[in-house]
N, C-alpha and C positions, 0 to 999 in steps of 0.2 A: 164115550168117545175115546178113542186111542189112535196113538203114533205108529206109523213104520219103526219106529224107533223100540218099540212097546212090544211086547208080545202078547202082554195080556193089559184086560183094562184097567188105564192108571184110574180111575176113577176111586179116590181114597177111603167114600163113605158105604152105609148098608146100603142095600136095598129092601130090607125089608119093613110090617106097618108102623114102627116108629121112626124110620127113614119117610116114608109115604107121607105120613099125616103128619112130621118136619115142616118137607117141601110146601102141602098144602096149605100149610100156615104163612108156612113164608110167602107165597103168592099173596096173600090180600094183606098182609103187612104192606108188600111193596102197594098192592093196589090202593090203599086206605092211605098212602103217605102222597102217592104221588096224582091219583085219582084219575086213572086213566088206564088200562089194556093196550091202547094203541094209542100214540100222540094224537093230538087233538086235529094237527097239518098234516097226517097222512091221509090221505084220502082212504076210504072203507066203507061207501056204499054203494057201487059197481056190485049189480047182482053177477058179474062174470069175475070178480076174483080170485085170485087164488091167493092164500095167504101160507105159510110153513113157520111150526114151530120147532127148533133146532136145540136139540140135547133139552126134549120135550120134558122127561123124567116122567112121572105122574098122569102129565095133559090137563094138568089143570088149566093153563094159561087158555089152550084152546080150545078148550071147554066149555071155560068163561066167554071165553069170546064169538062162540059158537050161538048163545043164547039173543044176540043183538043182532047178529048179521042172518040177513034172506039162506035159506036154503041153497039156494043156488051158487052161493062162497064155496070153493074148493078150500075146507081147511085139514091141512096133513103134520102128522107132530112125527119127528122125526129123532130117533136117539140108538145107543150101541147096544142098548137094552130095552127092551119093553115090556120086561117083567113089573113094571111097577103101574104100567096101562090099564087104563078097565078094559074089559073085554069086546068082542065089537059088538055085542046083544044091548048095552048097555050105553052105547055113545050113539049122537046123530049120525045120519045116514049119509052127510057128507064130509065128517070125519074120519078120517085115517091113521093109521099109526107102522109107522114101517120103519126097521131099522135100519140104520146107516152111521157110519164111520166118516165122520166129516174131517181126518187128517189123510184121509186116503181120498182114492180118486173117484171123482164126480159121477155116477152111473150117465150113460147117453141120453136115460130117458128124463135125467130129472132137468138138465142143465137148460137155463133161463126160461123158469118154469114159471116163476113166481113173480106176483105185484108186489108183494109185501114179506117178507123173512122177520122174525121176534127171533133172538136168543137171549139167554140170561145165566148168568151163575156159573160162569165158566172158569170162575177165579183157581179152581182145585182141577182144573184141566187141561190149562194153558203149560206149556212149558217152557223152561230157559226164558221167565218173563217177556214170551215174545207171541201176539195175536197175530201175528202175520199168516202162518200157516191155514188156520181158519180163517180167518176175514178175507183170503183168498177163495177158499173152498164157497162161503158164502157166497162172495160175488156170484159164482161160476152158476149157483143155484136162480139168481135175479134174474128178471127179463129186465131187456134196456128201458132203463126213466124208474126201475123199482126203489123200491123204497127195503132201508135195512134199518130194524132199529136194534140193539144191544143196551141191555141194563145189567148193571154190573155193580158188586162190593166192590172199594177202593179200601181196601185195607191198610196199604200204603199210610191212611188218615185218620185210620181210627185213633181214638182218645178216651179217656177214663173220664167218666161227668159222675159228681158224686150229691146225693140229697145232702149229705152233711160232709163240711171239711175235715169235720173230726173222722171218716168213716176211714176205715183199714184197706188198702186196696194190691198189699202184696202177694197175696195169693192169688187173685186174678190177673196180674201182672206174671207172676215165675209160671201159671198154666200155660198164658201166650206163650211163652219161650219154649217150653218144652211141646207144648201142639205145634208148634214152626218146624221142632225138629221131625217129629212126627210124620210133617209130610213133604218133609227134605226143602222146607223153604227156608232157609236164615236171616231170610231178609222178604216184609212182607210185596205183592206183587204191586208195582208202581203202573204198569201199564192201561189198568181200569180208567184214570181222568184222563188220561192222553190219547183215548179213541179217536178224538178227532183228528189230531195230527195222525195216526194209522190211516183212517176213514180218507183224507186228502192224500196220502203218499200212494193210495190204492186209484187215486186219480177221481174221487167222489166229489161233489157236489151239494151244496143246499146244506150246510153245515148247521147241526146243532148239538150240540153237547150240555147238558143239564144235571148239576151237581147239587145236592139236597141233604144237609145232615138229617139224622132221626129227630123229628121233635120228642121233648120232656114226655109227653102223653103216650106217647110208643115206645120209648127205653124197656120196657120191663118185659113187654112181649116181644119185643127185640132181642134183649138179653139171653132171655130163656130159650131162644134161638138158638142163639149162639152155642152155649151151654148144651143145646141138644149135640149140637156137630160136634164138639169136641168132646162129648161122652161119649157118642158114638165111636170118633175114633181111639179113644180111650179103652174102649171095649173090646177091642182087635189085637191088645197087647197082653203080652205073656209072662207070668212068672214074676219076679220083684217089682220090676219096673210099672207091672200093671197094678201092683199091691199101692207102691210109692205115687203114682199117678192119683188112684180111686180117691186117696186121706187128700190129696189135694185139691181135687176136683171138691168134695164135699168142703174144705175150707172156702173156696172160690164159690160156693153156690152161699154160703154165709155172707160173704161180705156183698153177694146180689141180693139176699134177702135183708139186710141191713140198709140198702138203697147206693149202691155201686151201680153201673153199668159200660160196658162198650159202645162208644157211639161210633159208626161207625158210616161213611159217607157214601153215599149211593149215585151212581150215575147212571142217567140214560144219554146214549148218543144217537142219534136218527140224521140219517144224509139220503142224499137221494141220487142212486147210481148215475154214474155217467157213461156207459156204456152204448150210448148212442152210437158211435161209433169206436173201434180202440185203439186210436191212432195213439205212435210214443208221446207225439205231443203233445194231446190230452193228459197223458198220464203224468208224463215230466212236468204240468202247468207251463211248456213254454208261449202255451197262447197268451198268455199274460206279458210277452215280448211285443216291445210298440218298435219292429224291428224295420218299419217305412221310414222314419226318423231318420234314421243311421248314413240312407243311399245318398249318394252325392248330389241327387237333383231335388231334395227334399227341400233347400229354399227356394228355388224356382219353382217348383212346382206350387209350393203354396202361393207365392204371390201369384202363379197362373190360373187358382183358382179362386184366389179372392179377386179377380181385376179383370178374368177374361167370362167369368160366368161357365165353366168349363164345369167338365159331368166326370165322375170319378167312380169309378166299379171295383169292388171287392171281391175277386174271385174266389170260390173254397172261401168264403169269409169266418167260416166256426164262427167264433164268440164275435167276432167283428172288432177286434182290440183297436188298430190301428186307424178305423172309423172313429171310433173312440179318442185317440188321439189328436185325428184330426181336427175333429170339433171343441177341442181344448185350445187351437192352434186359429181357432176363429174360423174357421169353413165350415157353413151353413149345412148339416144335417142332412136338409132338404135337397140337395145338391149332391147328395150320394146315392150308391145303390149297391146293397150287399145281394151275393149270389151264393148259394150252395144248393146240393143236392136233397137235401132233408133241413125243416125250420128246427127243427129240435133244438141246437147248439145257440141258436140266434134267438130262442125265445128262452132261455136259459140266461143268454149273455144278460137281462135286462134285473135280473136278478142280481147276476155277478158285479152290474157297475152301479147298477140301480139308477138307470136312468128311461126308464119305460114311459116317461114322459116329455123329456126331450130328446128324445134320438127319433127322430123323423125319418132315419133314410127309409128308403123303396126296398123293400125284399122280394126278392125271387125264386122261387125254387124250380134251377134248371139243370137237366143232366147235359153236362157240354158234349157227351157224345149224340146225345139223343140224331137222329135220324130230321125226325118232326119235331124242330124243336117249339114249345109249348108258344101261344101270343104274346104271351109279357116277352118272354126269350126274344120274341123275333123284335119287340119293338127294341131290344137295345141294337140291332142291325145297322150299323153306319150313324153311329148315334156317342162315341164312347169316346173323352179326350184324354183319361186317364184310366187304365185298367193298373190293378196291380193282385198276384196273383202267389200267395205266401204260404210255400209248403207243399203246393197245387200239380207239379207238373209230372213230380218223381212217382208220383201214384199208380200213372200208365205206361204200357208197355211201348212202343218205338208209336207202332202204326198210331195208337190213339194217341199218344202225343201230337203225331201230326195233324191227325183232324182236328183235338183241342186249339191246336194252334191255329189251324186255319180259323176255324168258327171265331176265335179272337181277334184274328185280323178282319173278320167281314164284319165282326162290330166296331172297328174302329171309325171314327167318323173320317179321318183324311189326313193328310200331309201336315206332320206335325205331332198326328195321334202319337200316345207312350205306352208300351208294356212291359212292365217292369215289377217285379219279385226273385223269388231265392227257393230251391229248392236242395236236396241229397241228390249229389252224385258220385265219382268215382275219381279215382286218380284218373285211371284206363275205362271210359266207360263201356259196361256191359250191362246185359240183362241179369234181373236177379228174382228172386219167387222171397214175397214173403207174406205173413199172417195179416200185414194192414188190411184192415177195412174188412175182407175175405179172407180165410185163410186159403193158401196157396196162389195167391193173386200174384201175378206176373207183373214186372215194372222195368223198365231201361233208365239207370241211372246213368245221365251222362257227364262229360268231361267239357270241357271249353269247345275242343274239335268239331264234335259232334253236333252241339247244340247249336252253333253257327249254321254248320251244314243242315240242320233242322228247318231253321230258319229260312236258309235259302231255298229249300226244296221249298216250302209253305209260301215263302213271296211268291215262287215262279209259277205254284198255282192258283193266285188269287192275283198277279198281275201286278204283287206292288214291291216297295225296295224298301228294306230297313237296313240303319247300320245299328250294330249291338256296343254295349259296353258290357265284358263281363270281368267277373271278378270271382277269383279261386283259392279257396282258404280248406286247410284241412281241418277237419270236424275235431281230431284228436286237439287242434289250439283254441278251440271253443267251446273249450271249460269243462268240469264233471257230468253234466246233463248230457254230451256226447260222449263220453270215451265209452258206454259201451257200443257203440259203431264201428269201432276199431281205426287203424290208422289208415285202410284205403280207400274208407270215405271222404268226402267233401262237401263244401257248403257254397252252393255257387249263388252267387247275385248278377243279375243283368237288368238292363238296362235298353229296350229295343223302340227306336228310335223310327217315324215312319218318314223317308224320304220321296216316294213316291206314292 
């Protein structure tokens, strides 16, 4: 694997059979410690998978893994080299091996390819202690709802564990320091435990992170691991320094055969993308804002739905947070109903709050522009005493807005009905193109002006009268999660009221 930064591959170890038969050691080390090729909750027996293994080395991973799953598994091992590959005479038939530079850009053909992505050992790859670059790249490779897993050294942890206190453990100690210089790291790589926090900043889901020292019974074939990489790279150096290294190394292989070792702590992290859709607020976690609370009619509104029986629609509901809130606030479950475009995010959400057994509301899955809109859709038709509609409107461009809104107004049940949520607009509102949802998707962010005028065009063709409450706050005063929006966005709330 290599950087734009790079010109040639950083990649610090050999490639040749005692690099090879390292690697394939080290694979059933990790496999015999942690008893598993793939998490036990990724799903893997979908005769239509496709699965990728990423800075592959060898193929042993998917090799192994080849032996358990149907023929019909697309499995492809993916690296900057493939000289250490068996050949293709030699592998299954639905095996592959194709090079690729996972800090560079994604080919067209490969992107959201995959159910499943495995990488591992990335530790001597990474740079400037920072996975963002690939765990980027990776995504790009997932289909939406895939699964990513990464197992990784945390050397960051390692520790000296010794059969006897009495044992000598300086020489294995001054090796580390000088292998750190070796491969420009002077300080070991911390970002190995903290996948998961990477894994969620990438906007992921289904979090699991899984940290495991070496047990006592694996130390020694562990060690002698270790010891291989760092002779290796022992063996790249020239002239004194490799004289001064060698007498060291053979002291450090002394005090392993004495009963010294490296223990050194292994993570696997597996989440499961959220690219259902990529909206910022996915990514930012601001669905996790209970931001119905905040509006001014949010105590009225609750006692009008504990005391009048009143029906309450979650428009765009994603995770359905503010449902969620409700029902903390004493409003019956049963007495709601969430609506989006795709279930994906809302059978997601029950994971997120963990309430799959109390959360009763009504789901629907309606496109608001649809034409014909689906049976469930039509029953909410003059049926709806509270809609509220959070993040919903800024999505479309002028015209569907207006139909959105109409179709809104003909579910409201009558004089009284409320719709009210918050969207991105503008100071000056204008049309703008961006990558939500679609890329190059057209959208009209508007301003207070506007969106009145919206309004009134929408009463005048469904025959009814609101008056609005709005409110206009610039994005740049609503904290770090906006400023990159710049300062001629805003974040409007309303509040639309039906009088006739």
């Amino acid at each position: 694997m290599t950087s734009n930064l790079y010109s040639v591959d950083p990649y610090t170890l050999s490639r040749d059979a005692a690099a090879s038969a390292r690697l394939n050691a080290q694979h059933y080390i990790w496999k015999d410690q942690f008893g598993y090729l793939l998490h036990p909750s990724i799903p893997q027996r979908s005769g239509a998978l496709a699965i990728a293994d990423v800075g592959t080395g060898t193929g042993i991973w998917i090799l192994d893994l080849a032996r358990d799953l149907p023929t019909s598994t697309t499995l492809d091992g993916f690296d900057i080299s493939l000289t250490q590959c068996p050949p293709k005479g030699w592998v299954p038939s639905n095996v592959r091996f194709r090079e690729l530079n996972i800090f560079q850009d994604i080919p067209m053909d490969l992107l959201e390819t995959y159910d499943i992505i495995n990488v591992r050992y990335m530790v001597l790859v990474v740079k400037s202690n920072d996975p963002v670059p690939i765990l980027k790249n990776l995504l790009k490779l997932l289909k939406p709802g895939g699964y990513l897993q990464w197992s990784e050294l945390n050397l960051h942890s390692r520790k000296l564990v010794k059969s006897d206190p009495q044992n000598s453990t300086e020489s294995l100690i001054q090796l580390q320091r000088e292998i750190g210089k070796l491969s420009a790291q002077t300080q070991p790589s911390s970002w190995p435990a903290h996948l998961d926090i990477y894994f969620r900043a990438e906007g992921m889901l289904k979090v699991l992170n899984n940290g495991e020292w070496t047990p006592n019974t694996h130390l020694t074939v562990a060690q002698a691991n270790t010891l291989a990489v760092q002779q290796d790279m022992i063996g790249q150096v020239k002239g004194e320094k490799a004289e001064f290294l060698g007498d060291l190394f053979m002291k450090a292989v002394a005090e392993y055969r004495a009963g010294v070792a490296w223990n050194i702590e292994r993570y696997v992290a597996r989440e499961k993308a959220w690219q259902i859709r990529p909206y910022p607020c996915v990514g930012s976690f601001s669905f996790l804002d209970f931001t119905l609370r905040e509006f001014p009619i949010y105590a009225s509104l609750i006692h009008r739905l504990k005391t009048e029986n009143a029906t309450f629609v979650d428009l765009g509901c994603c995770f359905g947070q503010n449902l969620r809130w409700l029902a903390s606030d004493g409003i019956p479950t049963e007495s709601m109903t969430a609506v989006d475009l795709l279930a994906d995010f809302w059978e997601l959400s029950f994971d997120l709050f963990n309430d799959k057994e109390s959360m009763n509301a009504n789901f629907i899955i309606c496109d608001i522009l649809e034409e014909q809109p689906t049976n469930a859709a039509k029953e909410l038709e003059r049926s709806v005493d509270v809609l509220f509609a959070g993040h919903f409107f800024h999505l479309f461009d002028w015209h569907d807005q207006v139909k959105a809104v109409t179709r809104v107004i003909r579910w409201s049940k009558g004089v009284g009905s409320i719709v009210c949520g918050e969207m991105i607009g503008m100071v000056e509102a204008m049309a703008k193109v961006s990558g939500w949802g679609k890329s190059g998707t057209n959208h009209f962010w508007q301003d207070e002006h506007s969106w009145r005028r919206l309004w009134k065009e929408a009463g005048e063709s469904t025959r009814t009268n609101w008056v609005l409450w709005v409110e206009v706050v610039k994005t740049s005063d609503l904290g770090e999660c906006f400023q990159w929006m710049g300062d001629s966005t805003t974040q409007i709330r309303f509040v639309c009221t039906r009088i006739m």
